[in-house]
N, C-alpha and C positions, 0 to 999 in steps of 0.2 A: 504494500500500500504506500505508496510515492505522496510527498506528502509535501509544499510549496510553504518555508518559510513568509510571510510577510509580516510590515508591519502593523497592520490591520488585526492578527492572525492568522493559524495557518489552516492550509486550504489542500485538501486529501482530494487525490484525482486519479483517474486511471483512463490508459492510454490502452486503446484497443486494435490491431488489423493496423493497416495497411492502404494508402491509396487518397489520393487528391481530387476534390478538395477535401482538407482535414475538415469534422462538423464537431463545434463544442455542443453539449445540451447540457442545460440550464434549467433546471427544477424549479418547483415555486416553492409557496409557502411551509416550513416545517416537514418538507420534503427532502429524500435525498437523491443521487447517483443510482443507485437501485433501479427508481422508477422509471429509466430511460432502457433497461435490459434487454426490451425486446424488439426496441433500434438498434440498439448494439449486433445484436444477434442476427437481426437482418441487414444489418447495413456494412458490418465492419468487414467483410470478405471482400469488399472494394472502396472502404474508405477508410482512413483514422480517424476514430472514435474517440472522443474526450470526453467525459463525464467528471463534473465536480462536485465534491459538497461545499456548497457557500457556506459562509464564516459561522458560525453558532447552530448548524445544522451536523447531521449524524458524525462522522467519524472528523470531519474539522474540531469541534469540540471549542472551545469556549471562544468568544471574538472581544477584541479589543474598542471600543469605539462604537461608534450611531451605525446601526445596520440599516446604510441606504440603498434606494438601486445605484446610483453613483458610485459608492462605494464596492458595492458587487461588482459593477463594469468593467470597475477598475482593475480588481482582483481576476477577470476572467481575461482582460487582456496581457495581465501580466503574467496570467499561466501561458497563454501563448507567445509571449516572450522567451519565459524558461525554458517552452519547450521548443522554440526558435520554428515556430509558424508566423509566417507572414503575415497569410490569409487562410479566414476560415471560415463555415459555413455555420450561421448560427440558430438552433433551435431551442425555443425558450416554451418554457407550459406556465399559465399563470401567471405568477408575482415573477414567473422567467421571462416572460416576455418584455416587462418592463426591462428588466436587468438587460436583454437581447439590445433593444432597442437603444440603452442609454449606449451602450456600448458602441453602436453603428454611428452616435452621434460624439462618443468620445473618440473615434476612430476610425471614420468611416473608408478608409484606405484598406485597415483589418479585414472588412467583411464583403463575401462574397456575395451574401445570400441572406435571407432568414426564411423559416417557421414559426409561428407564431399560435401558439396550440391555446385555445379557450382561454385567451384572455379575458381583460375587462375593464371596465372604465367606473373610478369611483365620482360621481357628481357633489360630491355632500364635503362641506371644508373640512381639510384636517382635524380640527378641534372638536368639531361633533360627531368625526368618528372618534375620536379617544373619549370624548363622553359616552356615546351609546357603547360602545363596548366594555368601557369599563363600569358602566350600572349592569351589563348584562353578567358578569362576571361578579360583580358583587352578588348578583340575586340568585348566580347559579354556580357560584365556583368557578375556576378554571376548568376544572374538568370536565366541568358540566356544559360549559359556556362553548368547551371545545368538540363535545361530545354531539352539539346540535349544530356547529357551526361547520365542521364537515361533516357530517351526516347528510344537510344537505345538498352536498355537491356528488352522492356516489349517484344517486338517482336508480338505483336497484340493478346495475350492469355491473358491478365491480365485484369479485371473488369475497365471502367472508374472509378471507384471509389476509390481503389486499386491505379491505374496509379496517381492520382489527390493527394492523399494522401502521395504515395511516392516522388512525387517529391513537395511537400511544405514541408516532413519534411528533404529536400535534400537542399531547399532553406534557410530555416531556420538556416540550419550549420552554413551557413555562410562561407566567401574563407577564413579566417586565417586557421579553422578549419580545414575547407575541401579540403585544398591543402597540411596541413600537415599530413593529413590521408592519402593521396595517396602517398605522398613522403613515410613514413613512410612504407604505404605498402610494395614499391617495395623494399626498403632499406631490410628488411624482407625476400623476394623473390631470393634477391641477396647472401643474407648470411646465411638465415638459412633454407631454403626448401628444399635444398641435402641433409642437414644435417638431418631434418624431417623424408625425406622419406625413410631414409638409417635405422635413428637407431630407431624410434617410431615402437615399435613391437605391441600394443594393434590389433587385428583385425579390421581390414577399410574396409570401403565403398566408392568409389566416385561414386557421383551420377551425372550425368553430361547431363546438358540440351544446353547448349552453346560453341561456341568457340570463342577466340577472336583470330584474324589471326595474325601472327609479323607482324611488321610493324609499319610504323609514324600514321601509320590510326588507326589503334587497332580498326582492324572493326568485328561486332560481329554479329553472323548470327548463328538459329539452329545446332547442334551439328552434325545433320544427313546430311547436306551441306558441314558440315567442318569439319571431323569426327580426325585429326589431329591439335593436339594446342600445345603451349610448358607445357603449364599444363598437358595435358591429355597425350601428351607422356613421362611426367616424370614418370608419376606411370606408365606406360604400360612398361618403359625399368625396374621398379623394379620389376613389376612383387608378389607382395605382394601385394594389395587391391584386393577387385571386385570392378569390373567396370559394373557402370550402365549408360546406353544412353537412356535420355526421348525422345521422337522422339516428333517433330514440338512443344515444351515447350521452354516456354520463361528463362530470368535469375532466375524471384521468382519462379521456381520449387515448391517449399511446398505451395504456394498459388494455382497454376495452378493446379497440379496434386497432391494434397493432400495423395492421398490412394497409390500412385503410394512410395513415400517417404515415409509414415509412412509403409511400406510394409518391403523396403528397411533396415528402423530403426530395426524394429522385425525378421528380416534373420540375421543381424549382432549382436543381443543380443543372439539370439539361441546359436551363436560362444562358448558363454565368458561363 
């Protein structure tokens, strides 16, 4: 297990196959390197595979500093420094996507490509998500608080095993962590996603299995029920990605529909 001093903390990776372009994937929230396995497995017999756990996630283990996507981008371009990658193709899921994306704006020379699996876009200011999360947390525990808050993202497609898995390492976070990762998120959402979408020229993909509806509820239901989100109609008004809709798939896309996603990966490498 290879494992990237920084000063931020350090950043456990694994380098897989063979073959250009190299593709990083980039997990989202309270996620690890794990959840990319069955890209690895499809994809590394003609590409390098890089998979990371970001700072305060599984085998990284404790992080130093404000866990932002800026600060992830940074940490993921400077794994492709160590490992002396130019360019790379990058696939983000969720709170990765942000991370993908800041990235292509920290460096958009670095990047070939993206994927961009079931993101989202948070409307609501930073502060009243640290509020509403954190009364919900008071009223329910962390554990509890995390127990229903991916609960609803498996949307009944995900293995009990898979399901059992994600949400211990969701508990594990911990609320310091894990309410500064959502503040964080949306703080990101709020200032730099127009920004993203406007000037990041690499050719895109969003792959989108979900929607989360506006609202105090940020209620999340198949993509093919709720075929309008603030996320999914940002890229639809620029008009620059493809746009891909999993039909009845839950949020872990690349777990549910594996060949569906690595398909997605291999249409948008053709591009570059």
């Amino acid at each position: 297990m290879p494992v990237l001093s920084l000063p931020g903390g350090a950043v456990a990776y694994d380098v897989t196959g063979t073959g250009t372009p190299a593709i990083l994937f980039i997990h989202g929230y309270s996620c690890t390197a794990q959840d990319w396995r069955l890209q690895v497995a499809g994809l590394s017999s003609s590409h390098t595979c890089i998979t990371m756990d970001l700072r305060g996630h599984g085998r990284s283990g404790p992080a130093k500093g404000e866990l932002t996507m800026a600060a992830f981008a940074a940490d993921a371009i400077a794994l492709l420094d160590a490992l002396h990658i130019e360019r790379a193709f990058l696939v983000g899921h969720s709170m990765g996507t942000r991370i993908a994306l800041e990235a292509a704006l920290q460096a958009p020379a670095r990047v070939s490509g993206l994927v961009l699996v079931d993101g989202s876009k948070v409307e609501a200011e930073p502060e009243a998500v640290r509020g509403a999360i954190s009364a919900a947390i008071d009223a329910l525990g962390f554990a509890g608080w995390s127990e229903k808050n991916m609960g609803e993202m498996f949307l009944d497609n995900l293995t009990s095993e898979d399901q059992n898995t994600i949400l211990q390492r969701a508990i594990a976070l911990g609320p310091e962590v894990g309410l500064q990762l959502y503040v964080n998120m949306t703080a990101w959402d709020q200032s730099r996603l127009a920004t993203a979408i406007k000037q990041v020229e690499a050719p895109t993909a969003v792959v989108q299995s979900t929607s989360i509806l506006p609202g105090e509820a940020r209620q999340r239901c198949y993509v093919d029920e709720a075929p309008n989100s603030p996320w999914f109609d940002a890229w639809r008004g620029a008009g620059r990605a493809n746009i891909v809709a999993l039909s009845q798939t839950g949020h872990f896309a690349m777990l549910e529909k594996p060949g569906k996603v690595n398909d997605v990966i291999c249409d948008v490498i053709k591009q570059i």
